[in-house]
Every structure is written in structure tokens, then in C-alpha cells.
N, C-alpha and C positions, 0 to 999 in steps of 0.2 A: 619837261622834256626828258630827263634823267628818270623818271617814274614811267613814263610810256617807254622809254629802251630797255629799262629792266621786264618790264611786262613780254616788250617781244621776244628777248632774250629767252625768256622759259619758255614761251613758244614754241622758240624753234629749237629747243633742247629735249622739248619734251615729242616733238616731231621724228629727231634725232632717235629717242628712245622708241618710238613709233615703228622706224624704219628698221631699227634693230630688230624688234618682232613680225616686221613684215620680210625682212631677209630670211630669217629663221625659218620661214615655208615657201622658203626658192620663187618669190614674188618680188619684182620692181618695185620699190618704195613708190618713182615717181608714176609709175604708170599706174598705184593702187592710189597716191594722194590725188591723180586725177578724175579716177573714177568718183574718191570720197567728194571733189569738188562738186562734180556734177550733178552727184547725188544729193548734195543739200540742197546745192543754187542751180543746178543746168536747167532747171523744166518749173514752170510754172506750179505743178503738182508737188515736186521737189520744195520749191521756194514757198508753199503756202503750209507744207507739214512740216519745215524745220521751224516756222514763226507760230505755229500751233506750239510747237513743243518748248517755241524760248517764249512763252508767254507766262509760263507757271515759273520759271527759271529766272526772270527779270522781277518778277513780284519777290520772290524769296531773297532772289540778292540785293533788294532794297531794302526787307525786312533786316537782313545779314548786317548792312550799310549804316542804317540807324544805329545800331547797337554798338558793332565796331569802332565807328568812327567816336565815340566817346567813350571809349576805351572800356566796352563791356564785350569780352569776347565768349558771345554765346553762340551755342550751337545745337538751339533746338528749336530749330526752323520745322522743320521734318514733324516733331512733335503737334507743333502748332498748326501745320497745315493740313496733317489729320484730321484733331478737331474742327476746322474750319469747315471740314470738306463733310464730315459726317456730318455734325451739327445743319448745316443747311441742307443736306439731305433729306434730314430727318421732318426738319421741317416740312419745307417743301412740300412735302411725300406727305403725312399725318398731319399738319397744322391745320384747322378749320376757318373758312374765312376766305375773301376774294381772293382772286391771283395775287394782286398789286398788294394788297396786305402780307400775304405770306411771304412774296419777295423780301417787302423789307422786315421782314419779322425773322426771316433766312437769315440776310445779310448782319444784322443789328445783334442776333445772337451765336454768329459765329465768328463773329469781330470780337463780342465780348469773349467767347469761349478760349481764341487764341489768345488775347492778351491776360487775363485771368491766369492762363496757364504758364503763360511767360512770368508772371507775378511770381508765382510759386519759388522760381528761383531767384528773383529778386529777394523774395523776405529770406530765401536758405542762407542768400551771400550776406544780408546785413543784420540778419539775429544771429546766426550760425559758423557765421565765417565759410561756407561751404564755397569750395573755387565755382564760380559758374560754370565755365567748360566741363566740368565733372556732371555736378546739377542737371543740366541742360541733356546735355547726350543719354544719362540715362534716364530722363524724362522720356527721350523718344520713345525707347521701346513698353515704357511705363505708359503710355498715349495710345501706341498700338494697341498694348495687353487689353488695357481698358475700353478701348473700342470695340473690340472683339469681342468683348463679354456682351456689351452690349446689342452686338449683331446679330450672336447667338439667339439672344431672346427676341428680337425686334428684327425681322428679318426687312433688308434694305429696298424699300419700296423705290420704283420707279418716279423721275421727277414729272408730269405732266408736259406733256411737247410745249402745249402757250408760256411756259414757263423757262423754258432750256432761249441759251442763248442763241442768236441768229448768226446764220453762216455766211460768208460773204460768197461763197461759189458754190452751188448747189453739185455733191457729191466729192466734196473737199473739206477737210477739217477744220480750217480758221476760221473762227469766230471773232464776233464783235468783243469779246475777252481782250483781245491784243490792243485796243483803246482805251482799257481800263490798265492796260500795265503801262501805256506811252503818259497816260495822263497821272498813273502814281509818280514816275520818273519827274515829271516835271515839281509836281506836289512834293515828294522829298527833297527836291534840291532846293527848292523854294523854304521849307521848311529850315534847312542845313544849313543855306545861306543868310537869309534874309529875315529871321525872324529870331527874335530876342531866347527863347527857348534854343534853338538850330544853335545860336554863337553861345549861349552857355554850354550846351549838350557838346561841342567840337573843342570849347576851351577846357574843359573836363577830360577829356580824350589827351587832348595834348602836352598838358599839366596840371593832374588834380591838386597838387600842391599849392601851387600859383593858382589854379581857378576859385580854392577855397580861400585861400589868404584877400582875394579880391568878392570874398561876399558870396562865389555861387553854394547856392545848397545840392555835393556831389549826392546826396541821399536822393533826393528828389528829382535830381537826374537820371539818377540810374532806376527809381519805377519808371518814370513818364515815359524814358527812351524804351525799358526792355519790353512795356505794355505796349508803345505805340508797334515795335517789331516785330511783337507775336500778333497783334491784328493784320498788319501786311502779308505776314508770313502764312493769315491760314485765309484772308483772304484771295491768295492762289487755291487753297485747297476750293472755295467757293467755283472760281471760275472755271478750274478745272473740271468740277461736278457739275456747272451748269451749262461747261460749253462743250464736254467732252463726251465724259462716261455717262451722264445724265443719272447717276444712283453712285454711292458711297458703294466703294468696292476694295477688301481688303488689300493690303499690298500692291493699290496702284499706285501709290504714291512714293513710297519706300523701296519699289522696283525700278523705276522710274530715276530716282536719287534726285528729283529737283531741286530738295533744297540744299544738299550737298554740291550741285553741280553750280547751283545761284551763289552760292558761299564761292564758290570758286572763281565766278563772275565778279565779285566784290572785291576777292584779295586782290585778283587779277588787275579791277580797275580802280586800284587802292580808293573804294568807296565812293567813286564819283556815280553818280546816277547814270549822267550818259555814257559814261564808258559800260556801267551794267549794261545798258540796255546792249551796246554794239558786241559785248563781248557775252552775252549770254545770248547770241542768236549766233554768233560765232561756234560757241560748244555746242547748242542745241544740231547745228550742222554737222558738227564733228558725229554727233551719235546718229541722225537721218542717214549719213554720207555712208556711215559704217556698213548700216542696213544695207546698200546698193551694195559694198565694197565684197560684203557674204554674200550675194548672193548672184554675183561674175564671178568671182574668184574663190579661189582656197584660203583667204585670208578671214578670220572668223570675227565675227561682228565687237566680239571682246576689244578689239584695237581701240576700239574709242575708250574704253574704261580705261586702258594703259596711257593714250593721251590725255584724257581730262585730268587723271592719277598725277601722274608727270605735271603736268601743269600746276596743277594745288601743292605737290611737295617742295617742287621748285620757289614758289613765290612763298609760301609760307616760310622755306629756309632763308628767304631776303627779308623778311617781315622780322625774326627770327635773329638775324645778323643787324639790323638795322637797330632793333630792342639793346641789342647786347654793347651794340658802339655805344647808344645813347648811356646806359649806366656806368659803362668804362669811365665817359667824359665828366659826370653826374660825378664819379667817387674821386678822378682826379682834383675837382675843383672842390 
């Protein structure tokens, strides 16, 4: 209960912060956070493009959720679901062979390609001593560069329609995508909770001290989790390509910020799945809602980046304050 009140706390502080930049262009807070309302949730068109949009943003803050919650704080989601999204592209698009073959020849080597790539900072942190949040971040743009290279020469074929995922309302964006991130949701916390991996991978997180003293291998932990995170992580980049753009397109992903905005679903829902889920359709609304908010009023669609902003600095600062009691208590005793 004390974890869901600090949660809404930043909310409504970073709404607070919201309103300050919506006063600053002679605009009612409450009568712009109504329009932002309607704009995610008022209309069915509204309600089906903010669940398009937290569909890549729930996958990523699972990928975020794995990692964190065992006390690996990476942050190259972004990285990962790059490659997810090219790699199955690429396929897709060039792979010889039935549909149903390429699909999973799609899916199989863009799971490996993210998790692989998450690997990379795994061996940095435990040959190299390299901080993973360092590793990780500058991976992203090292994921990009190398993309790109790639596109240059390979220019990005189209996915075949029989192959693109199906749409639940014809001339509407959701796809059948949004059942593949309710059905990871359940699958991680299954994992987290209930399986002998999940209670090493969360006692690791909570005391690696104590976790090794009682047998777990933190080495082993920390491949298994950061590989399972980079395959979640880029299979959003997947669904994204197969239920959206239909071709790998540079900086859709990175403009977007999904997995930065999923990371911010994670802190948010100090890593439970379902709270990712309810709180990355929550943001994903914030930026839909925005869209409406520019284009009734003088208030410029940026407002949601200063919300989600707000949001992530907020709770990271309690994550942040929470770390620092616990070492306080750690060097007293």
C-alpha cells in the first residue's frame, strides 16, 4: 500500500509540474488535463491508439522488470528492441521459405539477437567490472549506428500483408500484438513468482550477500535474467514491426522512447507486471491525450515528455532515497 502511494505521489507532482508549463501559455491546467483525458480514453478510436501505443511500452517495462527486480539495473531496452525489430524485418522481408517458416525463423532470431545483445553487457559487468547502466545506454546508440549501417546497404523491404499482424477494427491500429504483451504480463510474474529461477533471480535483487551465502549462483543470475530481458525487450521491437510500421524504419523506435517510457512503467510499478501493464497504458495515454491537447489548444504536444520526465525523476529519486536508507541501516549494524 505504501508503494502504490508513493507511486501516485509522483503522479500527481509530476502533473503539478505539468500545470506549471501549461500555465506558462495562459491555458487552464484543468480544462487542458480534460481534454488530455479524452484524448486517450473519450472515443473508441482514442481508446484503441493509446493500447496500440502501451503495447510496445508494456513489453519493454517487462523486459526493464526482469532485470531490475534482481538487482541489474539496465538500460538497454531501446538497444534491444532495435534489433528485435530489424532482425525480424529482415527476415520476414528476404528469408526464403513458407510464411509459417519465416514467421518463426522471424521471431527465433530476433529473440536471439536481443538477448545476445543484452549478453554483451553481461560479460562487460563480470570480466570488466563495466557498471551496466553505463554498458547498456551506450549500447543503445551503438545498436542504432550498427543498424543503420546495415540499412544503408540492405535497403528495408516491406513485410508481406499475410504476414503483418491482424487488426481488431478495420481502419484502427490495434492489433492482435496487445495479447502477446497481456500474455508476457502474466508469463513474467509466473516466472518471478513461482518458479525456482523467478525466487533466486528476486533473492539476488534483494540481498546478493545473503543470496550467495545460501547457494545461489549471482553469476548465473545475472546471464539468464539480463538474456531473458533483452529477448522481451526486442520482442516489442518484433510486434511493433509486425503490427505497425510493417518494415524496420530508422528512428521509429528511439522517437517513440518506448523503452524508456516501459522503464518508467517499471519504476513506477516497482516491477510488478500488472501494475506495468495498468501504468504503461496510463503513459501511453498521457502522450495520445497530448496529440489532442496540440491540436485544440496552444499547449504543445511536448507536455507529455515534461509528464512522463517528471514521473521517472520523481520515483527514481524514491528508488534513490530508498537505496541510501538501506546502506545507512547496513553500515549502522
Amino acid at each position: 500500500m505504501r508503494r502504490l502511494a508513493r507511486a501516485l505521489f509522483a503522479v500527481f507532482i509530476a502533473l503539478a509540474f505539468g500545470s506549471v508549463a501549461i500555465l506558462a501559455v495562459g491555458e487552464n491546467p484543468f480544462r487542458i488535463y480534460g481534454i488530455l483525458f479524452r484524448g486517450a480514453f473519450g472515443s473508441t478510436f482514442a481508446l484503441l491508439s493509446t493500447l496500440t501505443r502501451a503495447t510496445p511500452i508494456i513489453l519493454c517495462g517487462l523486459g526493464a522488470a526482469v532485470a531490475w527486480k534482481s538487482g541489474y539495473q539496465g538500460v538497454g531496452g531501446e538497444g534491444q528492441m532495435i534489433w528485435g525489430g530489424f532482425i525480424a524485418a529482415a527476415v520476414a522481408a528476404h528469408f526464403p521459405g513458407p510464411p509459417a517458416l519465416r514467421i518463426l525463423f522471424a521471431l527465433v532470431f530476433a529473440l536471439l539477437a536481443g538477448g545476445l545483445w543484452s549478453l554483451i553487457s553481461a560479460v562487460l559487468a563480470d570480466k570488466f567490472k563495466v557498471a551496466l547502466v553505463i554498458s547498456t545506454l551506450l549500447m543503445n546508440f551503438i545498436a542504432d549506428i550498427v543498424v543503420w549501417h546495415f540499412l544503408v546497404r540492405i535497403p528495408a523491404a516491406g513485410i508481406p500483408a499475410y504476414m503483418r499482424l491482424p487488426r481488431f477494427v478495420p481502419h484502427h491500429t490495434l492489433h492482435y500484438g496487445i495479447f502477446f504483451a497481456l500474455l508476457f504480463v502474466f508469463l513474467v510474474w509466473f516466472l518471478l513468482n513461482r518458479t525456482r529461477f523467478g525466487y533466486e533471480a528476486r533473492m539476488t535483487g534483494l540481498n546478493p550477500n545473503f543470496s550467495s551465502y545460501g547457494g545461489i549462483n549471482s553469476r548465473k543470475i545475472m546471464y539468464g535474467v539480463l538474456a531473458l530481458s533483452g529477448m522481451i525487450s526486442a520482442f516489442a521491437g518484433v510486434v511493433e514491426v509486425f503490427g505497425v510500421n510493417y518494415r524496420y524504419m530508422r528512428g521509429a523506435f528511439t522517437t517513440a522512447s518506448f523503452a524508456w517510457v516501459g522503464l518508467a512503467a517499471a519504476l513506477v510499478s516497482r516491477f510488478h507486471p500488472v501494475g506495468i501493464l495498468f501504468t504503461s497504458i496510463f503513459l501511453a495515454g498521457i502522450t495520445t491525450g497530448s496529440a489532442a491537447v496540440s491540436r485544440a489548444t496552444d499547449v504543445p504536444i511536448g507536455i507529455a515528455t515534461i509528464i512522463q520526465g517528471a514521473i521517472f525523476l520523481f520515483i527514481s529519486a524514491q528508488l534513490l532515497k530508498g537505496r541510501r536508507n538501506k546502506r545507512s541501516e547496513k553500515e549502522m549494524i
